[in-house]
N, C-alpha and C positions, 0 to 999 in steps of 0.2 A: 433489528439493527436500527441505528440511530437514520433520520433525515440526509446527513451526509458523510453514512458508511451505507453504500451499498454493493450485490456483487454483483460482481463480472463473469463475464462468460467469455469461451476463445470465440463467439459470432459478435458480440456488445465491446470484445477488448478494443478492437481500433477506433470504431467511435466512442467510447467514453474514455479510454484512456487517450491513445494517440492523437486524436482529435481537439482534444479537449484545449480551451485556451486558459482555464487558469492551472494550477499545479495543482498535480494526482499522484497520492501514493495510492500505491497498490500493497496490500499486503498477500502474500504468494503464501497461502498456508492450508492445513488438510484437518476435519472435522476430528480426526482419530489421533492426531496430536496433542501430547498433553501440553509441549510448550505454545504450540497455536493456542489453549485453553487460557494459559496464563495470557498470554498476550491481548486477550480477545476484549477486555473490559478497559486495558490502557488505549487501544487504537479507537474504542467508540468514547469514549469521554473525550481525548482529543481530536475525537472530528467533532464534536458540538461547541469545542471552544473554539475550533480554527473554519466554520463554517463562515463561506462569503472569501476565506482565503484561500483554503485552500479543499480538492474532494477526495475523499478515501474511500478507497473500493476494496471487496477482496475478492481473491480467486481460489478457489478449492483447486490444489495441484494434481487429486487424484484421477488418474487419469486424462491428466494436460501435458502430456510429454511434451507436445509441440511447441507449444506457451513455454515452459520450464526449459528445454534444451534454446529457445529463440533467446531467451534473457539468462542464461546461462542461473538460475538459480539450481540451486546446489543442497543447499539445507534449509528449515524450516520453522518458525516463522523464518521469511526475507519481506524487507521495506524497498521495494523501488521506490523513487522518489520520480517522477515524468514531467518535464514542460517539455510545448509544441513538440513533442510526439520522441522525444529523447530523453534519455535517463541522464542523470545527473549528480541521483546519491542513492547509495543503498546502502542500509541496513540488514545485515544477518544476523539470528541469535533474538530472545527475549529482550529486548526496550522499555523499559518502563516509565510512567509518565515523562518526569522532569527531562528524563535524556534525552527521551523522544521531543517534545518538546524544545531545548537548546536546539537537536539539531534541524527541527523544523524553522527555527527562526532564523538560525543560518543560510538555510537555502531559502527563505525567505526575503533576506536583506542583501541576497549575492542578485536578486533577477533585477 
């Protein structure tokens, strides 16, 4: 994984995510997904362009009910989007660079 895509765990979730003071997507996604697969090379190229802005983590849901029922995610990949320890945007379904991007700049020019 790139410099700033790393994972998360449910004991590292509150401090790296909630904690945190710049903006954290999290991607909520499972190794045995084929669409987590596709997903998986758009979210580390845009954490090296968005590095210093913003940090991207992921979390393997297998076996995270606790994490997955607390953020109500539902299907897989999902994009939480987190400042100071609140979500703010989510993404469900495959994202692809540009989109993903547009909406990162959005919630970028809204803080």
């Amino acid at each position: 994984m790139a410099d700033n895509y790393n994972e998360v765990t449910p004991d590292t979730f509150a401090e790296k995510v909630l904690q945190a003071s710049q903006l954290v997507v999290v991607n909520f996604s499972a190794q045995q997904s084929n669409a987590c697969k596709i997903q998986e090379p758009e979210i580390e190229a845009i954490s090296k362009e968005y590095q210093g802005r913003a940090t991207f983590t992921k979390l393997d849901v297998t076996g995270q009910e606790d994490l997955t029922n607390q953020w109500k995610v539902e299907g897989i990949p999902t994009l939480i989007f987190f400042k100071s320890g609140h979500e703010i945007h989510r993404i469900t379904g495959i994202v692809m660079r540009d989109k993903l991007r547009r909406q990162l700049e959005g919630v970028l020019l809204a803080e």
